[in-house]
C-alpha positions in Angstrom: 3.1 3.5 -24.5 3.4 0.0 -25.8 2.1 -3.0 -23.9 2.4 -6.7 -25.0 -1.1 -7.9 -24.1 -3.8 -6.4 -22.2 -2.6 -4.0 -19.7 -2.4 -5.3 -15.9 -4.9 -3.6 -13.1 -1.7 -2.2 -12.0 -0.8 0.0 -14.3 -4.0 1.6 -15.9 -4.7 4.4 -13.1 -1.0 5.3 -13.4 -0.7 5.6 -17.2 -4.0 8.3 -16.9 -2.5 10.1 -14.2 0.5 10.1 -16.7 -1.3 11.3 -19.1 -2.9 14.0 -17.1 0.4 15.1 -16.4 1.1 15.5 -19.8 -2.2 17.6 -20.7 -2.0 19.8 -17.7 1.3 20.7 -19.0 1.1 21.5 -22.6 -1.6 24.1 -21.2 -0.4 25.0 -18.2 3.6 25.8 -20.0 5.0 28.4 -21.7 7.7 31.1 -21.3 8.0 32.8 -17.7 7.0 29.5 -15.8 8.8 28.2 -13.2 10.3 24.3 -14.0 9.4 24.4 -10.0 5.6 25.0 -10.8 5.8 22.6 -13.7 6.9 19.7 -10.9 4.7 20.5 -8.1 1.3 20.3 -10.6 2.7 17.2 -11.4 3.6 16.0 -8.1 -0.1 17.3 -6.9 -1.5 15.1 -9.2 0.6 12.0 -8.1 -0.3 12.4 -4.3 -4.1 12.7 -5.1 -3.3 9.2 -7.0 -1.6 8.0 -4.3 0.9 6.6 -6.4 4.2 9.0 -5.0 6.0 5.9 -3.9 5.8 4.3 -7.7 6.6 8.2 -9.4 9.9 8.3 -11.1 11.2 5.3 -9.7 10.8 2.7 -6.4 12.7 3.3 -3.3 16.4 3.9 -3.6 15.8 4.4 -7.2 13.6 6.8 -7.6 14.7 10.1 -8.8 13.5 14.0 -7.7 12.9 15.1 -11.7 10.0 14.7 -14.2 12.1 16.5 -16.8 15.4 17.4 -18.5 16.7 19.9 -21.1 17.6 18.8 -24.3 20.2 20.5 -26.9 24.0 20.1 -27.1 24.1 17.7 -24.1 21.1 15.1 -23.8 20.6 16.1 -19.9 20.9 20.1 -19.7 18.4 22.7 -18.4 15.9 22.8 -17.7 15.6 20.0 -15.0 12.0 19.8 -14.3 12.3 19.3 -10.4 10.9 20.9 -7.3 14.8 21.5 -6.1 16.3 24.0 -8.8 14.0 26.9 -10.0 14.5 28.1 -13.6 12.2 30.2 -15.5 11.3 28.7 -19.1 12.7 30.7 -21.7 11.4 30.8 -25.2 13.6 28.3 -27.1 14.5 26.0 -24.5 13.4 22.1 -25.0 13.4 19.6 -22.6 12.0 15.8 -22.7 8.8 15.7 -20.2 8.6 12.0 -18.9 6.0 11.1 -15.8 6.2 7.7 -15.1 5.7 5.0 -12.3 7.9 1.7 -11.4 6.3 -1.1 -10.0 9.1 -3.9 -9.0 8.5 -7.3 -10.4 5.5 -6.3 -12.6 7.1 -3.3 -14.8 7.1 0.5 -15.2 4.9 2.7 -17.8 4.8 6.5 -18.6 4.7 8.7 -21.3 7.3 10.8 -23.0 7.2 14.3 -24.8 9.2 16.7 -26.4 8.4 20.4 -26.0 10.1 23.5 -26.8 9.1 27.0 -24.8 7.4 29.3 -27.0 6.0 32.8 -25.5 2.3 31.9 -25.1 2.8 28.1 -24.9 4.7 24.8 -25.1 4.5 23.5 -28.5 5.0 19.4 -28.4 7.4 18.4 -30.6 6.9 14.7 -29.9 4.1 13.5 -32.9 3.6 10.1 -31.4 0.2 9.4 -29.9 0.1 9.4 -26.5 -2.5 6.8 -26.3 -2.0 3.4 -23.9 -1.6 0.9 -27.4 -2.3 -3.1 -26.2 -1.3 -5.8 -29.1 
């Protein structure tokens, strides 16, 4: 995550909740999870936060997913959402993207690639995932 200047109040306790996010799922994934398990640590994190009215969105925008396959289409399974319940396969990669919208101050979040392996999730995204301020 890039920010142009220091990083407002606002958005600092979201980006580490984001982040958290992120962690819990690298360790927590792997083949024979359910994406509905995947959401719900996610969205247990968020409510502790307080933050579920900034997750994914602000009022008629926000959306129900944290997640989305990727392949042959950009948006395939598996959707990372507490509605549609698929058990990770090995092979499958989806784009993993917590964030939080703020209206008339900005959004941040993080963004990962994974892809399903038996005993884990292995991150394909290299990038750091570190808050960077210039």
């Amino acid at each position: 995550m890039l920010c142009g200047g220091a990083a407002d109040e606002t958005f600092r306790k979201p980006y580490e909740v984001a982040r958290d996010i992120i962690e819990d799922t690298e360790v927590f994934g792997k083949e024979g999870i359910d994406t509905t398990e995947i959401f719900a640590r996610a969205y247990d994190k968020v409510r502790k936060a307080g933050l579920e009215a900034h997750f994914m969105g602000f009022g008629a925008d926000q959306v129900s997913f944290v997640g989305h396959g990727l392949g042959l289409e950009i948006n395939e399974p598996p959707v990372i959402t507490s509605r549609h319940s698929t058990v990770l396969r090995e092979g499958m990669v989806f784009a993993y993207e917590p964030k939080f919208v703020f209206p008339g101050k900005g959004a941040i979040g993080i963004e990962v690639d994974f892809i399903t392996r038996k005993e884990k999730l292995e991150r394909v995204s290299k990038t750091s995932v570190d808050l960077v301020q210039l």
